[in-house]
VODOBA-968200 format. One record per atom (N, C-alpha, C, O, CB): z, y, x; residue in one letter. Coordinates in pm, whole numbers, plus 32768, in hexadecimal, padded with zeros to 4 digits. Atoms other than C-alpha are relative to their C-alpha. Glycine has a CB too. Example, Ala and Ser with C-alpha at 12.3 -4.5 7.8 and 13.67 -1.06 7.14 Angstrom:
% residues 2
80007F898059a 830C7E3E84CEa 80008078805Aa 8042807680C2a 807D80037F9Da 7FFA7F897FAEs 82CA7F968557s 8049806D7FB3s 805A80DC7FE6s 7F72802E8029s 
% end
This chain:
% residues 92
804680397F8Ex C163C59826E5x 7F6B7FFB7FDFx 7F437FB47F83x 80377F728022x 808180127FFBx BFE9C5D92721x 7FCB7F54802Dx 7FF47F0B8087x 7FD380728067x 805380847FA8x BF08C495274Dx 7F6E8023800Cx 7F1E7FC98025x 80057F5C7FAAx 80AD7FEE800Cx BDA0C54A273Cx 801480B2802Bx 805181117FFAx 7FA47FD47F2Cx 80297F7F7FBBx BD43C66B280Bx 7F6C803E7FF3x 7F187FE68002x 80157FE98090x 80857FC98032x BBF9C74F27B6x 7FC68078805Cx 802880AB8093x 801380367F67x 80157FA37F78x BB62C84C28B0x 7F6B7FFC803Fx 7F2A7FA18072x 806B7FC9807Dx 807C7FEA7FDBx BA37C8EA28FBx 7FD27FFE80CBx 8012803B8120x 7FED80977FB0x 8012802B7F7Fx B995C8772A5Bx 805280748046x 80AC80668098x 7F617FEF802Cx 80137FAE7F96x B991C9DC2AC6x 809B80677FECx 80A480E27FF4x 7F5980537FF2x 7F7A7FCC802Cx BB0DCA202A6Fx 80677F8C8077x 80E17F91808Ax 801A7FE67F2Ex 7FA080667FA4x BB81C8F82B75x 7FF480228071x 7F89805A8086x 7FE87F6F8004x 7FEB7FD87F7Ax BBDCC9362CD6x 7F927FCD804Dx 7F407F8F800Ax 80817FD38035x 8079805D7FB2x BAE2C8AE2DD2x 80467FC1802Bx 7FDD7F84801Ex 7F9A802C8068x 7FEE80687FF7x BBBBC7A42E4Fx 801E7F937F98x 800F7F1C7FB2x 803E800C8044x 8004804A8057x BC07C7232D09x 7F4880047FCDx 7F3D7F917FA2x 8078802F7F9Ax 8067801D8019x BA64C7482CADx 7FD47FBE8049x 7F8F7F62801Cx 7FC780457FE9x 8012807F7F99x BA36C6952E06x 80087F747FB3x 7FB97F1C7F93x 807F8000807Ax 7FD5809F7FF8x BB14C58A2DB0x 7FC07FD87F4Bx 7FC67F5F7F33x 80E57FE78022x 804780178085x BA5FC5942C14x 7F777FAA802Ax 7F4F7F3B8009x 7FD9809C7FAFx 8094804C7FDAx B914C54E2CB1x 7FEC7F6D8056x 7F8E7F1D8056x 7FB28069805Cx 7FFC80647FCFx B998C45A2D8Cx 800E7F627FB0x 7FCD7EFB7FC2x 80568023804Bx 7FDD806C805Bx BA1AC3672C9Cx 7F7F7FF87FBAx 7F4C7F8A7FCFx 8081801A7F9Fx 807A80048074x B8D6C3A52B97x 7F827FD88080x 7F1E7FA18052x 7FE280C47F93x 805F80067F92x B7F9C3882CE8x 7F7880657FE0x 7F0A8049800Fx 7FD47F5E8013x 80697F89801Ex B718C4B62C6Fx 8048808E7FFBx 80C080967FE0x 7FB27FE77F68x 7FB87FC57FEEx B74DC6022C9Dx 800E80667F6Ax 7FAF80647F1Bx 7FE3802B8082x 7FE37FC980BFx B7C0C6D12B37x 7FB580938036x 7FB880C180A8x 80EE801A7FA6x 80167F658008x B71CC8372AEDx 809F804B7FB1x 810A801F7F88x 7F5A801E7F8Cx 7F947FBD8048x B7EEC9352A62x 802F803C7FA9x 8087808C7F8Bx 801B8028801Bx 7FF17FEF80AAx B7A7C9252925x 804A7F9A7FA7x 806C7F8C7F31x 7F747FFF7FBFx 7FCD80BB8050x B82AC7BF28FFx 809780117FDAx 80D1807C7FEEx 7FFE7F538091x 7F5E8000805Bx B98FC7812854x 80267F7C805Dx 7FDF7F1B8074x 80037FDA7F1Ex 7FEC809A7FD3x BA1AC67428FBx 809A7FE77FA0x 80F4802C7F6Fx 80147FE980D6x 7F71800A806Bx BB1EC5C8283Ax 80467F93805Dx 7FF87F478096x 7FE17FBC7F3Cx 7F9B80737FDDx BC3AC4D928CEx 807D7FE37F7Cx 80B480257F24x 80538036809Fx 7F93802C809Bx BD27C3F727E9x 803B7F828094x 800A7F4880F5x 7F867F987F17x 7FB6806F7FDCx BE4DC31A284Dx 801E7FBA7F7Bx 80417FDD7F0Ax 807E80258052x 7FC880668096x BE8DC21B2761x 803A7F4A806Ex 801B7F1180D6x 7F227FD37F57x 7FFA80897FCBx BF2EC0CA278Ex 7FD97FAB7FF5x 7FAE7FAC7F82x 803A7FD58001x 805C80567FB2x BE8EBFA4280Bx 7FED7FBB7F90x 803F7FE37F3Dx 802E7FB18083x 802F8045808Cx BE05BEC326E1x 80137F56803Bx 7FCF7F14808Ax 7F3980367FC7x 7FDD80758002x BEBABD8426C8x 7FCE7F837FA5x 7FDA7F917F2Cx 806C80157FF4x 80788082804Dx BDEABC322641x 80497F75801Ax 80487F328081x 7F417FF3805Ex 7FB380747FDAx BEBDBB1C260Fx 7FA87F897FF3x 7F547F727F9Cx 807F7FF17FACx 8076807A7FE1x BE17B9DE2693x 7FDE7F9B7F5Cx 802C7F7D7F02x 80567F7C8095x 8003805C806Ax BD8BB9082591x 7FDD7F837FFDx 7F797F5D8039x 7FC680257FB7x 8006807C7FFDx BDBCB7AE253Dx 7F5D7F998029x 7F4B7F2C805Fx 80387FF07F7Ax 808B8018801Bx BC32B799250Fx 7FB7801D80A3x 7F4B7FF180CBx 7FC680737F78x 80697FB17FB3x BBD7B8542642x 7FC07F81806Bx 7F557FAA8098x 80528095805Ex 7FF7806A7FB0x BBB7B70A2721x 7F537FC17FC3x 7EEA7FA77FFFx 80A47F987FE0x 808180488085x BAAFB68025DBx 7F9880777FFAx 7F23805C7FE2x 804D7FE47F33x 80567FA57FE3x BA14B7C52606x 7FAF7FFB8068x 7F377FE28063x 8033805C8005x 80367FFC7F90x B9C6B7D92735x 7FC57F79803Ax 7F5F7F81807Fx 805C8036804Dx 806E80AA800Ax B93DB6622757x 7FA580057FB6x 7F477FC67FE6x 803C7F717FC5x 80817FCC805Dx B841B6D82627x 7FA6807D8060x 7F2C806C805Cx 804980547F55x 80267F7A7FB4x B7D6B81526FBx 7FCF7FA68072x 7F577FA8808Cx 808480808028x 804E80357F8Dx B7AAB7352828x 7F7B7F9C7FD3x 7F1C7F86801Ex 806E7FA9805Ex 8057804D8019x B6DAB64D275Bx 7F96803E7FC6x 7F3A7FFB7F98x 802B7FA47FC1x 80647F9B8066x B60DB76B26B7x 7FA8800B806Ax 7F347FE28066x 803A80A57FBBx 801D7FB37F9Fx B5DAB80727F9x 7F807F988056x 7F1C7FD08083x 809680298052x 8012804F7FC7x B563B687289Ax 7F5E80007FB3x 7EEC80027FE0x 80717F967FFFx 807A801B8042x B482B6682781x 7F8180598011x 7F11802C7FF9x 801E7FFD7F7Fx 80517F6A800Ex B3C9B7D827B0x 7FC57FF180BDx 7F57801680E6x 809680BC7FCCx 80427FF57F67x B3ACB79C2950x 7FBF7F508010x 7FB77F18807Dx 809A80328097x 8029808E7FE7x B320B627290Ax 7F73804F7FBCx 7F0880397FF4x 80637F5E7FACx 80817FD9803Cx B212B6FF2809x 7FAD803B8084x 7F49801680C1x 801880767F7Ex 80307FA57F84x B1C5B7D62910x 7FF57FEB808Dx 7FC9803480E6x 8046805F8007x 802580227F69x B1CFB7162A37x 7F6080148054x 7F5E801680CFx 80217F668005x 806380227FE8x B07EB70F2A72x 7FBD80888006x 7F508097803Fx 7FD97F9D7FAEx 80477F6B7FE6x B02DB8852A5Fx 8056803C805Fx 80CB80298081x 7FF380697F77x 7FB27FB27F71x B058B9782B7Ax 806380707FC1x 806A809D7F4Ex 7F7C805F807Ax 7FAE7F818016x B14BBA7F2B87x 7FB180AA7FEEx 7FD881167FC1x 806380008089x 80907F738038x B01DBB972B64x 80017FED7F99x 801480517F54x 7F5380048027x 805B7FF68099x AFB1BB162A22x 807480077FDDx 807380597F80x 7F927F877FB1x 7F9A7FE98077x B114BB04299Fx 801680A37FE2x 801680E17F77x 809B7FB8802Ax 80027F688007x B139BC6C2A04x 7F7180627FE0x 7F7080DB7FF6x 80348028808Cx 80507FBD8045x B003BCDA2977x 80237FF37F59x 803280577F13x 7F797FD0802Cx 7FE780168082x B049BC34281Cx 8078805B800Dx 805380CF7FFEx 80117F657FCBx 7FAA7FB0801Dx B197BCD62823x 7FCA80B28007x 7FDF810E7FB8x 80707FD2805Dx 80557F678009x B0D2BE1E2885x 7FBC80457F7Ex 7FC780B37F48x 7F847FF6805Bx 80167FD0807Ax B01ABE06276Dx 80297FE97F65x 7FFC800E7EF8x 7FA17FF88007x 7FA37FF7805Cx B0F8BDB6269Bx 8029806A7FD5x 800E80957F64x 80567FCE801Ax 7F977F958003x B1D9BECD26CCx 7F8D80867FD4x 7FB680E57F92x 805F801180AFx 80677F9E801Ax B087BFAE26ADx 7FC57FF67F70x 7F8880517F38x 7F927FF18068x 802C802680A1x B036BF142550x 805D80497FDDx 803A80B77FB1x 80017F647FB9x 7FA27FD28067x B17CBF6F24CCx 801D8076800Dx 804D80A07FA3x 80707FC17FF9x 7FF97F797FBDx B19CC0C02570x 7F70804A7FA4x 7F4F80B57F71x 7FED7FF080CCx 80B37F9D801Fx B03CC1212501x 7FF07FC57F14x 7FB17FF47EB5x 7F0F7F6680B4x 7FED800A808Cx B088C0852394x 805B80387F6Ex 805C80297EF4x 80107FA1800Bx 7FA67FB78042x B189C1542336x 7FEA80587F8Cx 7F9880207F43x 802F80408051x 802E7FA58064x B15DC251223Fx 804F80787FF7x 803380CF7FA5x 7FFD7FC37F81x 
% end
């Protein structure tokens, strides 16, 4: 039994490359590989903690929009802008 399929764009039918692009919402050239995999679903058994977790996360979260209350939503999204442009541009 296959679970991973491999296949060059320009080797798929046009209703199956239709329905490729549809799902990805862009359209593939036909140089691209597209790959599909079935696998089964990934099971996470609840945890005793997750309740204590997630009350820490809400209180993290409380603490970070009480810092920030007071700045606009521009400046947060500029700092994050340049954030992401520091570390991008710091790379090596």
């Amino acid at each position: 039994m296959q679970n991973v399929s491999i296949q060059k764009a320009s080797e798929l039918s046009p209703p199956l490359k239709s329905a490729i692009e549809q799902l990805l919402g862009r359209p593939i050239d036909a140089a691209e590989e597209v790959s599909i995999a079935a696998v089964p679903p990934q099971q996470v058994p609840p945890s005793e903690n997750r309740a204590a977790v997630a009350r820490k996360l809400e209180a993290f979260l409380n603490r970070r929009a009480e810092k920030t209350g007071d700045v606009s939503d521009q400046e947060i999204d500029a700092a994050v802008d340049e954030a992401v442009d520091h570390v991008r541009h710091s790379r090596g």
